[in-house]
N, C-alpha and C positions, 0 to 999 in steps of 0.2 A: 873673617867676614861674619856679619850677626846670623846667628840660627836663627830667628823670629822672624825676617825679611822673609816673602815670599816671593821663591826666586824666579818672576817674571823677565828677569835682564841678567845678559849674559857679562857681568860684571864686570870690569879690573879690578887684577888684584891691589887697588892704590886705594886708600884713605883719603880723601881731602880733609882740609880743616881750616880754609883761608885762601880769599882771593883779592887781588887786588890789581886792576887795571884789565890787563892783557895775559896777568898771570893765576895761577892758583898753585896752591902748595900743600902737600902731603902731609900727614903724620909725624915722615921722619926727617921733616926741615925739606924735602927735595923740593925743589922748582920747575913747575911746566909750562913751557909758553901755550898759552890755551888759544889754537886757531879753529875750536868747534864748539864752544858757548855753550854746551849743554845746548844741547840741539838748537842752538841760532837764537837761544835765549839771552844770552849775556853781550846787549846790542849794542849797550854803550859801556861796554869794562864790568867785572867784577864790582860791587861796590863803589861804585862811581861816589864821587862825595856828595854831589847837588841830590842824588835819589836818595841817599841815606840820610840825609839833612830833613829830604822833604818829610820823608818816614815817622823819623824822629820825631818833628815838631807835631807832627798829626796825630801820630802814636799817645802824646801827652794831652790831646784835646779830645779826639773819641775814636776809639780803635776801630767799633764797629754798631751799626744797626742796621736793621733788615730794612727791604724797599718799600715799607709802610710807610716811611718817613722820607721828604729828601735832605739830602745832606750837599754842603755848597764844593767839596771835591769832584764827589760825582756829577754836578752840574755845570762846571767849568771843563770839567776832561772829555763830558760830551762838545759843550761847544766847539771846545780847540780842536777835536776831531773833525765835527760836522762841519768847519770853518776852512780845511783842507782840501775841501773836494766844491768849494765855491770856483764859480759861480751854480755849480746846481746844489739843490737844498735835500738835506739826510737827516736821518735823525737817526737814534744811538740805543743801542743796550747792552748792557754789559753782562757778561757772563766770567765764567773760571778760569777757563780753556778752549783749547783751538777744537775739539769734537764738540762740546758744549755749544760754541761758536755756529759750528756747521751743522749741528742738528738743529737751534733754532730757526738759519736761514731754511734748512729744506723745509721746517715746518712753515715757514713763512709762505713760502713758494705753494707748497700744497694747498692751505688754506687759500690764499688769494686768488688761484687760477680754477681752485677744484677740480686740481686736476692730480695725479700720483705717480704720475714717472716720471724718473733722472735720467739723464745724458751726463757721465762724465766720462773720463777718461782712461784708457789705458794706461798704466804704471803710475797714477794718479795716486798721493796719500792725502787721505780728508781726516784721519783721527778715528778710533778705537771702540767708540760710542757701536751699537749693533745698527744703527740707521747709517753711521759713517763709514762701519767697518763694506758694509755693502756696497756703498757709491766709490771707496778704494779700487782701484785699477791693478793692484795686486794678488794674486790669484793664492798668497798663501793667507791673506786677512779673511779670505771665504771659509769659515771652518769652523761657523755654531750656527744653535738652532735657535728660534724657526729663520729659516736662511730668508731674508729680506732681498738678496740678490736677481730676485725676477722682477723688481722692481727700478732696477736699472739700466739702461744700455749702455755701453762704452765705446768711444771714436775713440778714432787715434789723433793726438795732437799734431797740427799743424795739416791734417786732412779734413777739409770742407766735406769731402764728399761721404767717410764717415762717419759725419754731423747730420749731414741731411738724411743717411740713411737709417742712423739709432734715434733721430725724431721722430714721436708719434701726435697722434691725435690728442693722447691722453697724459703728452708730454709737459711738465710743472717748469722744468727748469733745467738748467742747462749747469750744472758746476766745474768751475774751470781753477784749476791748480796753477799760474800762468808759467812758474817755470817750476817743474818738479823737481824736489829735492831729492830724497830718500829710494826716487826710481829712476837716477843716473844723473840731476841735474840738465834736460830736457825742455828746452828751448823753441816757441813755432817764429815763424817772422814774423815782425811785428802786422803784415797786410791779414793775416790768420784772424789776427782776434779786433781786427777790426770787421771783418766778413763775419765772424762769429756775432759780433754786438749787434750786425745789421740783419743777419738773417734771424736772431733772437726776436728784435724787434719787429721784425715783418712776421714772423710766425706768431705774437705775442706768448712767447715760453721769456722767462724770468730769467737773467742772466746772471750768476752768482759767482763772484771772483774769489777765489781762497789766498788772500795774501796774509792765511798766518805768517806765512814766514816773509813773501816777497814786499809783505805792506811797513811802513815807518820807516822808509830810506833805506833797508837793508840791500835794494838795488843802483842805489844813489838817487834815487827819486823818492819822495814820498810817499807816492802810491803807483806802483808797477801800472795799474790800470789810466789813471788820471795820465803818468808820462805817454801812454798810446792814443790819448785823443777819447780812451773810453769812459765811460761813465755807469758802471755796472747797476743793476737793479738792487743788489746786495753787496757787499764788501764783507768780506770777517778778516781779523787779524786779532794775533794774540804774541806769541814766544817774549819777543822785547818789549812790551811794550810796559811793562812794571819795573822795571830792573833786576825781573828773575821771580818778582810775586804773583801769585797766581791770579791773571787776568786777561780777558778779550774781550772784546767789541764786534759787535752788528749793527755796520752800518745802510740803511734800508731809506732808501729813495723815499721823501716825505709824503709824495702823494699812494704810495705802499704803504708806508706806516701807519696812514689816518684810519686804514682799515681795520689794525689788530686794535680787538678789544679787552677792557678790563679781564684778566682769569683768564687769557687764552693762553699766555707762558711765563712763566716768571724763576725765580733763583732764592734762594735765600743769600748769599754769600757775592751774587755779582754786584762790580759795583761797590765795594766798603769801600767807607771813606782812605783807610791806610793806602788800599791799593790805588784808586786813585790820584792821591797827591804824588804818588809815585810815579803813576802816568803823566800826572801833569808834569810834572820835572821831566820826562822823558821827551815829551811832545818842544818842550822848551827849548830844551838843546839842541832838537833836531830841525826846530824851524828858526833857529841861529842865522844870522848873515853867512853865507857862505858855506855853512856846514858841510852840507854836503855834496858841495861842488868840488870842496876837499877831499869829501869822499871820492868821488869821480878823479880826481887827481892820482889818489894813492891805488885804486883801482887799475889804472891805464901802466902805474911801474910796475905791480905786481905783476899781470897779465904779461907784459914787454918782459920780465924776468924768467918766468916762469915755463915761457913756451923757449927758451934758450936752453934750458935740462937738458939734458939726453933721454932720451926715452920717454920724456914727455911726445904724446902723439897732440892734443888739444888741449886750450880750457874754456871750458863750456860755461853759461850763466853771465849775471850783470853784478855789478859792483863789487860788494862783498857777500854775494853767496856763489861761488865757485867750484868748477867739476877741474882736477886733473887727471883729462883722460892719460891710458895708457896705450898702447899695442896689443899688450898682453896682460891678465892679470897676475897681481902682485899681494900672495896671499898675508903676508907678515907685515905689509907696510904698517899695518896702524899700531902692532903689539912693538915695532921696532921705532918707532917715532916716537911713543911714549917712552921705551925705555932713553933712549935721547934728550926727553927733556921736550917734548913735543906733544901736542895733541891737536889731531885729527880726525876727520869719521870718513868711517865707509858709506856705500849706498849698492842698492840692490844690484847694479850694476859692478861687478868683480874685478874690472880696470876702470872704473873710476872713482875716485876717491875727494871727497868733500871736505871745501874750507869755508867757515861764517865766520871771520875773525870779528872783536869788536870794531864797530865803524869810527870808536876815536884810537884807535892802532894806529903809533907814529911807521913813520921811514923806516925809522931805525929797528923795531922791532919785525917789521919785514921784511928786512936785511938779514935777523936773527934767523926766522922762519925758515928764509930760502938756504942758508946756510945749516940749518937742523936737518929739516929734509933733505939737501942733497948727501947731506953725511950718510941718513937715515935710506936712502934710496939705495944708496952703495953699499949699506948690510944687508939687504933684503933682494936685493937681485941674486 
């Protein structure tokens, strides 16, 4: 491994050097079915050909200019965005990343309400940022200075009462993770967050959805919020939605957005043209006839396979982002699935274990999957 890395991540010992579809591949020729995308980044395959194409071609017309200028990528990948959440009207900014993301919404929120406290959630992850790291629901993200975390309160998801109780006076915004990843895969019933959008709206506090990961069909719907009937004040998403190049989106209710002015926030880097055409290829496939009803298809056999295991106790989440709960934790499952030829991720929770496979993953390869893991499940017990 490189001495020069600073070792912020507790690594595998594997090289990559090559991905393609559903898979990626080592150094030393080995092959892994990859069912964790690099944290739920790789939405549609490794290398998809339509995202590499678009790249390419943009790549040879202008890699990159800063937002003094516009550029017609970035103006078409806002539309196609803001054209998903029709009939209500959004408008768009792009940033890097999913903390990048969520630190402009909360700035947003702030600004507009003048007001400075957050309501989010217990076991909630917003991203890394010292504004994100404190509206995080994990209590080991609490742990630099100057500690921002008096600026937050935390409910528990899927408890209204909660909600009502970590609202203040002086409350901006409400951010909501809709189904948590990295803090077990965490689920409310859908009547929660519709009671959430309504008491938001009677309170006037800002309702801010974190679909980096649940937003662009990674749930089978295009926007985890939009499938609920809701319509968030903000939206952020990022992970897929480039084909792995660094990029997100904030999308911000147009009668919110007419307020921010010239110099209030800006990026040097959100927004380039490459990454763009990149999103737009992504948006393309994803609002395909039928895409992701597909999805929803191969969703309902996996799920039907998977609670058949042994020792599978649940599986938690929608589409393709998924919890296999356990009974009991299962310390080796993920060092013994890679050695298998497999890749999966953990989450803060110790018996449950996360899969984001790509959304265009045939049958056939989650036929592969179920049969990696159960081999892999039977070394590790």
């Amino acid at each position: 491994m490189s001495d020069y890395l600073i070792n912020t991540y507790a690594r595998y010992p594997v090289k990559l050097v090559k991905g393609q579809g559903s898979y990626v591949y080592d150094d030393k020729g080995k092959k892994y079915l990859d069912f964790y995308g690099g944290h739920a980044v790789c939405l549609l395959g490794h290398c998809n050909p339509k995202i590499v194409k678009a790249i390419n071609d943009q790549s040879k017309k202008l890699i990159f200019y800063s937002n003094i200028f516009e550029t017609e990528p970035a103006a078409q990948l806002a539309e196609k965005l803001a054209k998903t959440l029709l009939p209500k009207k959004y408008k768009v900014y792009f940033a890097n990343s999913g903390s990048e993301a969520n630190e402009t919404a909360i700035k947003i929120a702030r600004k507009h309400t003048g007001k400075h406290r957050i309501v989010s959630f217990r076991d909630s992850f917003h991203g890394r940022s010292a504004i994100c790291t404190s509206a995080t629901g994990i209590d080991s993200y609490h742990q630099f200075e100057p500690n921002l975390d008096s600026y937050t309160s935390f409910a528990v998801l899927g408890d209204m009462k909660s909600v009502k109780k970590a609202a203040k006076n002086n409350t901006a915004a409400v951010i909501c993770e809709p189904i948590q990843s990295i803090g077990g895969i965490n689920l409310a019933d859908a009547s929660f967050y519709k009671q959430l959008a309504e008491f938001c709206k009677r309170k006037v506090i800002l309702l801010i959805f974190d679909e980096i990961q649940t937003g662009l069909g990674r749930t089978g719907n295009f926007w985890f919020s939009k499938s609920m009937g809701i319509y968030p004040d903000i939206i952020t998403t990022a992970k897929g939605i480039a084909g792995g190049l660094p990029l997100s989106a904030v999308l911000v209710r147009e009668t919110i957005s007419k307020e921010i002015k010239t110099g209030q926030h800006a990026t040097t880097f959100g927004g380039g043209p490459v990454v763009c055409a990149a999103g737009i290829a992504t948006v393309n496939i994803l609002t395909q006839k039928n895409f992701l009803k597909k999805v929803k298809g191969k969703n309902k056999y996996l799920v039907k396979k998977l609670k058949k295991i042994d020792g599978v106790k649940n599986v938690l989440g929608k589409g393709f982002l998924l919890g296999i709960e356990f009974s009991r934790e299962i310390p080796d499952l993920t060092k013994t699935c890679l050695k298998n030829g497999l890749i999966i991720g953990s989450s803060y929770k110790k018996n449950v274990f996360r899969i984001m496979p790509p959304l265009t993953t045939s049958k056939s390869e989650i036929d592969e999957f179920l049969r990696l893991f159960q081999i892999s499940l039977a070394s590790a017990l």
